[in-house]
C-alpha positions in Angstrom: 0.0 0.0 0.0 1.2 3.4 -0.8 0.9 6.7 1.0 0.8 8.7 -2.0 -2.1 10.2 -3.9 -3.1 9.2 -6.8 -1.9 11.2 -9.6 -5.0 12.9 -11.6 -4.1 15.0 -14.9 -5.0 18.6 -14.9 -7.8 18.1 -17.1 -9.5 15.1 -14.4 -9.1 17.9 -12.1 -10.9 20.2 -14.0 -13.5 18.5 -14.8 -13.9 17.3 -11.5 -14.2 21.0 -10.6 -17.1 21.7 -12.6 -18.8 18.7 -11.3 -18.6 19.8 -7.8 -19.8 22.6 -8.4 -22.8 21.9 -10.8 -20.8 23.2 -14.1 -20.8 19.9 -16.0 -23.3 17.4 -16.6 -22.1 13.6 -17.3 -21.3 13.1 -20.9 -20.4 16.9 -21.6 -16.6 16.2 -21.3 -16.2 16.4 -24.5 -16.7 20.3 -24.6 -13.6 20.5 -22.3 -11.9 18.7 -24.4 -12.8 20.4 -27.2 -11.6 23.4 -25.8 -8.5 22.3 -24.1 -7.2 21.2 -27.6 -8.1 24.5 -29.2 -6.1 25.9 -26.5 -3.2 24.0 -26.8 -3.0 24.2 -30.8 -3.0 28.0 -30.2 -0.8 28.1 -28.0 1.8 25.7 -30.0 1.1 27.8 -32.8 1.9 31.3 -31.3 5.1 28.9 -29.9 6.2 27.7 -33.6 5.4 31.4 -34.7 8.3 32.4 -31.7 10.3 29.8 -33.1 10.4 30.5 -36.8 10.9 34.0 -35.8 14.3 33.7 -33.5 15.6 30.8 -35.7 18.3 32.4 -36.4 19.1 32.3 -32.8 19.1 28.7 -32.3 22.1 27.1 -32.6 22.6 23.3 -33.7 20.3 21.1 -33.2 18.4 23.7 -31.1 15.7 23.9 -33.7 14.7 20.5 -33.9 14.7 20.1 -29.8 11.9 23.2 -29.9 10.0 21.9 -32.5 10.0 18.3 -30.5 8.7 20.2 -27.8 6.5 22.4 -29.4 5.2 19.3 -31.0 4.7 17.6 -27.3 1.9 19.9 -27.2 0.3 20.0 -30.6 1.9 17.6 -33.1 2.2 19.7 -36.5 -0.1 17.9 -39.5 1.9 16.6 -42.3 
């Protein structure tokens, strides 16, 4: 048995928020998620926008580590 609790992602935590507080109904977690992927494309897109921006500034193999990162969040469409 473990003392430590049990690790919930940000978005469980979220939803269970709205829950407990009447916000969300069961089955409507799919607006959350909707929404929490619009918000993480923007904000990888305003990232790879920073990026393309200050390549210049990235030295080596720099560029491809951001992208990886960047891509962590959104993964760019081929």
């Amino acid at each position: 048995m473990t003392t430590e609790p049990q690790q919930q992602s940000a978005r469980d935590r979220f939803i269970g928020v709205l829950r407990s507080r009447g916000m969300l109904k069961p089955g409507e977690e799919w607006v959350i998620d909707a929404n929490l992927n619009a918000f993480a494309h923007e904000l990888a897109d305003r990232q790879r926008a920073w990026a393309q921006e200050n390549q210049g500034a990235l030295a080596g193999n720099a560029w491809d580590k951001v992208h990886d990162a960047i891509n962590l969040i959104d993964p760019e469409q081929s």
